[in-house]
N, C-alpha and C positions, 0 to 999 in steps of 0.2 A: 745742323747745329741744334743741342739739349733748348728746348723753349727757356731754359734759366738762364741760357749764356746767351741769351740774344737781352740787349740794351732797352730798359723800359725806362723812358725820358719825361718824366711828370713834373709838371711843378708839385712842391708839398702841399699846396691847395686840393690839389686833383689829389694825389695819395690820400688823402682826408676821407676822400668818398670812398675808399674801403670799408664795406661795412662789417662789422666785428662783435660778434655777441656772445658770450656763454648762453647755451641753453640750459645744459644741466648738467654736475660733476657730483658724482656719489662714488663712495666706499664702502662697498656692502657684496651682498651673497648676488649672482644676476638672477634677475628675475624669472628668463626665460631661458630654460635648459636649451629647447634648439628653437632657433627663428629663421626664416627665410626674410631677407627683405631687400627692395630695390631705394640705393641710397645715392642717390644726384645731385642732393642739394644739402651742404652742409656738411660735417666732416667728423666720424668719430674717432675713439683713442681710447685702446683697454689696456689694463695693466694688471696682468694675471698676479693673483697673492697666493692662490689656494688651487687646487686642481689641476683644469686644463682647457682650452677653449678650442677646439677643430675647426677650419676656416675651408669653406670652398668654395669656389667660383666657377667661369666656363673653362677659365683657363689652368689654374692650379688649385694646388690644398697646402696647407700649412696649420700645424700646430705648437701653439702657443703655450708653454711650460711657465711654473712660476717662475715669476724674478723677471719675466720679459714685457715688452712692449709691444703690439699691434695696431698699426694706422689702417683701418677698415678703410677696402678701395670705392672708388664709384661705382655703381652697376650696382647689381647681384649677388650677393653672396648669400651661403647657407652658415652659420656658428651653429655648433655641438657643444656643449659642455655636461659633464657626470654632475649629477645635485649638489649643489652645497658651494660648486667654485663661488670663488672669491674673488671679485674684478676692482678696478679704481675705474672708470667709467668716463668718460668726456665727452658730450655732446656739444657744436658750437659751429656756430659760422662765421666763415671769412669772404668774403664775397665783393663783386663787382656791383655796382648801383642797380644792374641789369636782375642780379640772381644769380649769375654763374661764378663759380666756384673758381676765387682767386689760383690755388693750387690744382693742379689736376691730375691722376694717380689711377690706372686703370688695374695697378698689383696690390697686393700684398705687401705692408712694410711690416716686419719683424727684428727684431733685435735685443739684446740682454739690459736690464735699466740699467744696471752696472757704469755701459756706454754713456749714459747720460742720465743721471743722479736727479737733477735737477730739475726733470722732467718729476720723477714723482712724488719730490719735496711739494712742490710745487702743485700739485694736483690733492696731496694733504693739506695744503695752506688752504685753498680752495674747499674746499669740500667742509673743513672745520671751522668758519667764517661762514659758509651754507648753513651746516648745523647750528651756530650760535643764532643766529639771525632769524630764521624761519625753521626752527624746531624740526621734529621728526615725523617723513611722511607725508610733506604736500598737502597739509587737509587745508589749508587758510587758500580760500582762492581769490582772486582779484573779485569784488564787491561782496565778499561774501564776511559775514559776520560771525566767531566764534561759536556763537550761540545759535544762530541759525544753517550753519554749516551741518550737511548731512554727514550720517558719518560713513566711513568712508574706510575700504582695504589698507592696510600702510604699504605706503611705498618708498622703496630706497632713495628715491630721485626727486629731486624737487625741478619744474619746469620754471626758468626765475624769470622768462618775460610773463607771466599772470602774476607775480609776486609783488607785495606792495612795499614800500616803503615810506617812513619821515624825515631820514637821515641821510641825506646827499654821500654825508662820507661814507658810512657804506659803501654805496655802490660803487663811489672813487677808489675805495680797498679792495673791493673783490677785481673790479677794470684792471688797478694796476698788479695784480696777482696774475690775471688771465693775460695780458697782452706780454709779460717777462715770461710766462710761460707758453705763448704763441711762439713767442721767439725762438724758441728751442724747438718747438715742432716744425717750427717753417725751417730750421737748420739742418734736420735729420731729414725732408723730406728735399732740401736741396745736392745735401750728399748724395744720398742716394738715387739722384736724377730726376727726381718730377720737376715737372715744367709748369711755369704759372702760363695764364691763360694771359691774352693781352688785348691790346685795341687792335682792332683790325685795318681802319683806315687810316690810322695817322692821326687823327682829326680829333681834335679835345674838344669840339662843341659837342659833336653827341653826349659828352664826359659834362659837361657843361648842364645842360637838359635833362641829363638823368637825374643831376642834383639840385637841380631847382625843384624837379615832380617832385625826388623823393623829399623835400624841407617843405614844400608848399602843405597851408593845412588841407588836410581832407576833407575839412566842413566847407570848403570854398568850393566853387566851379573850377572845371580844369584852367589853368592860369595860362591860355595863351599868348597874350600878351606879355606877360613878364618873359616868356619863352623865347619871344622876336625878340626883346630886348636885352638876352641876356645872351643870346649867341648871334645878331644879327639877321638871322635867317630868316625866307619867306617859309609859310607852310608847307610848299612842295619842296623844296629844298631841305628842312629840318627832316622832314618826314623819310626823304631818300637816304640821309647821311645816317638815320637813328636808325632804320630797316639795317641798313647795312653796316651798322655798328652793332643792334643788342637784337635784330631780327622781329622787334618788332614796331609797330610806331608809338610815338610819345604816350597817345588817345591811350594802344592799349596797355601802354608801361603805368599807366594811370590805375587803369581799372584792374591791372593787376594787384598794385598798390593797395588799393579797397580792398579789391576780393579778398587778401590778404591779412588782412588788419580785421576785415570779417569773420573770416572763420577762427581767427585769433580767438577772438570776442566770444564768439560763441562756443570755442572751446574748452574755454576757460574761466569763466564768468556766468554771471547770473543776468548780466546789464540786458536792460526791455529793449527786443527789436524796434520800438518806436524811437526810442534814445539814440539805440545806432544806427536807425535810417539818419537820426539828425547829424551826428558827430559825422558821417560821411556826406554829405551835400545830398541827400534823397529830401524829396518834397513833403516825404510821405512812408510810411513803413509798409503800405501796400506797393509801392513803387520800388522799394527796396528787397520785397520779398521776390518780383516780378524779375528785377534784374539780375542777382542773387541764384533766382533757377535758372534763366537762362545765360548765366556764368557756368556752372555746376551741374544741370540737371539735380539736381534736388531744393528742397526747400531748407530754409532758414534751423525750423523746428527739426529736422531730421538729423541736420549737421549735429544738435544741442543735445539731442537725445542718443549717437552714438559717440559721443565724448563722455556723455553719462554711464553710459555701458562699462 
């Protein structure tokens, strides 16, 4: 039986811990005539205007004409496009508390927009609510000041988790844009047989625990105690059911979290490694640098300087 026809039984509590974010939606020329890249985590979505886009993988090719839609699969793929095409772009995640990808899709989805209209209404609405809000070209980055902003290539895309905001409703405009237009991609990916991914044991504490780490602040020590009291569990008990729920334990669903919100920071911002050893619970920004390489194999500064690149 299709992973979609099999029964996921959550309370709307649990459904909540789906996490859901636009990364970036533009409507412009792409950037990169051909790219190789290996895509796991998170989900794209092009919508050919202009040219042509060539798609291949280990398993097949496909090419994308105007007027049509392409859901980039997981893995691997190579895109081709002749200079100049013209895409509508969608970066974004859907995900389980864990990282892994609510939806899962190891092909090629293609199809004519024609099908579904309201997939690219909608990705216009997006993208033009982008442009009004945060101008053309990503140059404002999260701490960074007009004026002391370096300057910088233009580019078609804006990445909106470094983007700042004053206005809640905004982001409540763009959210309810993006989520009526999830809905539609989560509908052509269920037609067409992808299978969402699920819990494996049964068991809503791991589901539980994932969502305390992920609400707990970062500037705090790992909250194990609120951990016992929020699933009943002893240590070695949590620790079994979370392996064999998200494959890893709570400890390092934790430091994933950091690592995370880390190189965020550093990829995007200007903010003093002293400030985000604080904001994460490090004693010390030498202690943060220590932990940091031996996450990564590299340092702090290295991550900073090829985001600069």
């Amino acid at each position: 039986m299709p992973a979609a026809e099999v029964p996921l039984l959550l309370p709307m509590h649990e459904w909540s811990c789906l996490r859901t974010e636009l990364v970036w939606v533009y409507d412009a020329p792409i950037p990169s005539p051909v790219m190789t890249a290996v895509r796991n985590r998170g989900h794209f979505a092009w919508f050919v205007r202009s040219g042509c886009v060539r798609l291949t993988t280990a398993a097949e090719q496909a090419e994308i004409t105007p007027g049509m839609w392409c859901f980039l699969p997981e893995g691997e793929c190579r895109s081709e496009c002749p200079p100049g095409t013209h895409i509508v772009s969608l970066h974004f995640v859907h995900e389980w508390p864990s990282g892994v990808n609510f939806v899962s899709s190891d092909r090629i989805i293609a199809f004519p927009g024609a099908e579904h209209p309201e997939l690219e209404r909608g990705a216009v609405r997006m993208d033009r609510l982008v442009r009004q809000h945060f101008g053309k070209g990503g140059a404002h980055r999260q701490g960074r000041s007009p004026a002391a902003a370096r300057p910088e290539a233009p580019r078609p895309y804006h990445r909106l988790q470094a983007q700042q905001l004053t206005d809640p409703r905004i982001f409540l405009r763009l959210q309810a844009l993006f989520l009526t237009w999830l809905g539609g991609w989560l509908e052509v990916h269920l037609r067409r047989g992808s299978g969402w991914t699920r819990l494996r044991s049964g068991d809503d504490r791991p589901l539980r625990a994932a969502r305390l780490l992920n609400e707990a602040p970062l500037s705090e020590p790992f909250p194990r105690n609120n951990l016992h009291q929020a699933t009943g569990l002893s240590d070695v008990h949590l620790n079994r059911l979370f392996v064999q729920e998200f494959a890893m334990s709570p400890r390092r669903y934790w430091d994933l979290r950091r690592l995370r919100q880390s190189q965020q920071w550093l990829e995007t911002s200007l903010m003093p490694v002293k400030e985000m050893a604080y904001r994460l619970g490090f004693l010390s920004d030498s202690h943060f640098a220590t932990w940091f390489r031996r996450q990564t194999g590299r340092r702090p500064a290295e991550i900073r300087e090829g985001a600069a690149k």
